[in-house]
C-alpha positions as CSV (number, residue, x, y, z in Angstrom):
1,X,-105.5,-34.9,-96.8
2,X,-102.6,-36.2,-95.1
3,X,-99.7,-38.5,-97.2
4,X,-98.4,-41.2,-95.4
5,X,-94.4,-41.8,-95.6
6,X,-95.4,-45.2,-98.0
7,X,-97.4,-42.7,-100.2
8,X,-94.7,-40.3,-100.4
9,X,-91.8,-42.2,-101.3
10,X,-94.3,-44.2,-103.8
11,X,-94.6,-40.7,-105.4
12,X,-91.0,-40.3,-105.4
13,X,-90.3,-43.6,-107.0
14,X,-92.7,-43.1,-109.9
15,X,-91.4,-39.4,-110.5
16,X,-87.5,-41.2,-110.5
17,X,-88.9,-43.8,-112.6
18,X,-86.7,-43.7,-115.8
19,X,-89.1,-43.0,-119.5
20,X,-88.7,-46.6,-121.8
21,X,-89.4,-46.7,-125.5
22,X,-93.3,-47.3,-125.1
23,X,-93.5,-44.0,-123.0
24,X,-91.7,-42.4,-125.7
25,X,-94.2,-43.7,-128.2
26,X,-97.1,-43.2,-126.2
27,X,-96.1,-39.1,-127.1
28,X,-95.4,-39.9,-130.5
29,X,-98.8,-41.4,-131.1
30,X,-100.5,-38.1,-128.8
31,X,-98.3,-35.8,-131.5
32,X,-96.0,-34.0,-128.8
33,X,-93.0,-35.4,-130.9
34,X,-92.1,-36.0,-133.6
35,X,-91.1,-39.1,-135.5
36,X,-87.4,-37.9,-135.6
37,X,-87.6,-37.2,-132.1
38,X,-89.0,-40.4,-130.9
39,X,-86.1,-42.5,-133.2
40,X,-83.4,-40.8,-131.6
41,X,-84.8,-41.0,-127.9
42,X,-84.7,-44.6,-128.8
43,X,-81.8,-45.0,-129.4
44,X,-80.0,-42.7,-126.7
45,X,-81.9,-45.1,-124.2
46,X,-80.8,-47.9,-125.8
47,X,-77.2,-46.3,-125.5
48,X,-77.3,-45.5,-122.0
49,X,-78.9,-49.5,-121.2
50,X,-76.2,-51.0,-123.6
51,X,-73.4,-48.9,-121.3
52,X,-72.3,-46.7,-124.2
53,X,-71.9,-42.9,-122.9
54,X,-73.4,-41.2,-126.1
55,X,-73.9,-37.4,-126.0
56,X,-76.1,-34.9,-127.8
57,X,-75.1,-32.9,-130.1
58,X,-76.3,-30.2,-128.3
59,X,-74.4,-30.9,-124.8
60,X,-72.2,-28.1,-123.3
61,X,-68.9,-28.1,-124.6
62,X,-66.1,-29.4,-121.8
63,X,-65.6,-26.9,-119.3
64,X,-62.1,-25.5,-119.3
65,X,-59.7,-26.0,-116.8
66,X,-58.8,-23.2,-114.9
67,X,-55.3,-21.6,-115.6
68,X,-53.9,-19.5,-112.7
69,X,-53.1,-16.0,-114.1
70,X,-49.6,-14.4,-114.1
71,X,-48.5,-12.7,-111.4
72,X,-48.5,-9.0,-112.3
73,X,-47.2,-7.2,-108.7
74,X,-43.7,-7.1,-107.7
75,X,-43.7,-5.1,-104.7
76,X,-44.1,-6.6,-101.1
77,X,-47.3,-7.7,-99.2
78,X,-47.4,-4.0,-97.2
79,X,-46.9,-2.2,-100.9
80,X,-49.7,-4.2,-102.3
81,X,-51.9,-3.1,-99.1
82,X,-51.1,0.6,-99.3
83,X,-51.8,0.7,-103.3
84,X,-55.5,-0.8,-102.8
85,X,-56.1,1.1,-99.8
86,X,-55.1,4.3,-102.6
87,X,-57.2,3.3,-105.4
88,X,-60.5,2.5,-102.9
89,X,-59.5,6.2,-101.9
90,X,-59.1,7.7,-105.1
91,X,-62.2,6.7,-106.3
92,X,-63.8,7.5,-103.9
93,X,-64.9,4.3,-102.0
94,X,-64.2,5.7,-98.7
95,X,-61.8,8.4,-97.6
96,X,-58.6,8.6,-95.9
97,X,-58.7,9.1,-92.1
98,X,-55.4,11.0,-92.3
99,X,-53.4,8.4,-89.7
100,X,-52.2,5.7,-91.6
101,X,-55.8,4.0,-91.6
102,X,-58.9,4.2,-93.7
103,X,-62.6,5.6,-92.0
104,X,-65.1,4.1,-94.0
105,X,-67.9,6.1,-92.3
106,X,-66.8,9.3,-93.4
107,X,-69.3,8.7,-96.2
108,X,-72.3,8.2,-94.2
109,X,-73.8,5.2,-93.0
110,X,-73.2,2.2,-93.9
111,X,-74.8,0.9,-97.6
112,X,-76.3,-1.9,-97.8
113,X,-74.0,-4.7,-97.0
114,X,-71.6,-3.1,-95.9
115,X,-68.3,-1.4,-97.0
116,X,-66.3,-4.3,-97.4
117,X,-69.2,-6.5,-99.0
118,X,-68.6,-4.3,-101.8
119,X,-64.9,-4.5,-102.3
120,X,-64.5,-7.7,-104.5
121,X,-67.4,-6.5,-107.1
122,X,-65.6,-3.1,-106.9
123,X,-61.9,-4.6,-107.6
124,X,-62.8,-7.4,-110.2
125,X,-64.4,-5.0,-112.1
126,X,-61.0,-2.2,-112.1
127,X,-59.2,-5.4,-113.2
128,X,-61.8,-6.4,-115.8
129,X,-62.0,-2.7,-117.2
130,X,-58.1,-2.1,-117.2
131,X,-58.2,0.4,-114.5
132,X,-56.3,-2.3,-112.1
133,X,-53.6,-3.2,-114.3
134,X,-51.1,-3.8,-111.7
135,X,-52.2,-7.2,-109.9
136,X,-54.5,-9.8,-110.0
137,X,-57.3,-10.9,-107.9
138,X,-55.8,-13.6,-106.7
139,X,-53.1,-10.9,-105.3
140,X,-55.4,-8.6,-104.2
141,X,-57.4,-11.0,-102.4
142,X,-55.8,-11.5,-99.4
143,X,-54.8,-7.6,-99.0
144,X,-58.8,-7.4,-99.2
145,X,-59.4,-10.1,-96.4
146,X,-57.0,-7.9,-94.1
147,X,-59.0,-4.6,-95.3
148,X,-62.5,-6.7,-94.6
149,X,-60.8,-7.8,-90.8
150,X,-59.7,-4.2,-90.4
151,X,-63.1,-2.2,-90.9
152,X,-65.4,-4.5,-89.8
């Protein structure tokens, strides 16, 4: 059976179509609410058609703005490289090529993903466990966009 674009957006249109009062009644009277129910979806539509912005009780509380964390690392750019490329080593995330530069293959192939895939879950979770308590993500994240462009 083929549905012709009128069909369709009919379909649409009805499953858009906002529930009035008599719909809400209609489920009272079949028993899938209850009376309580069906008064206060009442009045919330007549809330939202008289322009009033009423919300449940239940609604998610406002979301939080975000607040930047303080700064924790006071060494340069390079330091800040050097220390992440020492903690990835010293627990044993890949090992050092003995040249100034990381070989992430000296573990075997690649996992699945790749090495540098893995890098954020492995740093947000040092800093969420204590183990990184000398910078922030935010710090750290650009040192791992170089280490990301480096390996791969």
């Amino acid at each position: 059976m083929k549905i012709t674009t009128k069909q369709l957006r009919n379909l649409i249109r009805e499953a858009l179509l906002v529930e009035k009062p008599h719909d809400y009644y209609k489920d009272y009277r079949a028993g899938n609410i209850s009376y309580e129910d069906y008064q206060q979806l009442v009045r919330d539509f007549e809330n939202k058609n008289s322009g009033q912005s009423w919300k449940s009780p239940s609604a998610t509380p406002p979301v939080q703005p975000y607040t930047k964390p303080e700064k924790l690392w006071t060494g340069t750019p390079k330091e800040l490289e050097k220390r992440v490329h020492q903690y990835l080593i010293d627990i044993g995330f890949y090992l050092e090529a003995h040249n100034g530069w990381v070989n992430p293959f000296t573990q075997g192939d690649h996992p699945a993903g790749g090495y540098t895939s893995n890098i954020p879950k492995v740093i947000k979770k040092a800093i969420t466990d204590g183990d990184i308590d000398w910078a922030t993500w935010e710090e750290i994240q650009p040192t791992y966009r170089k280490i990301d462009r480096s390996i791969d």
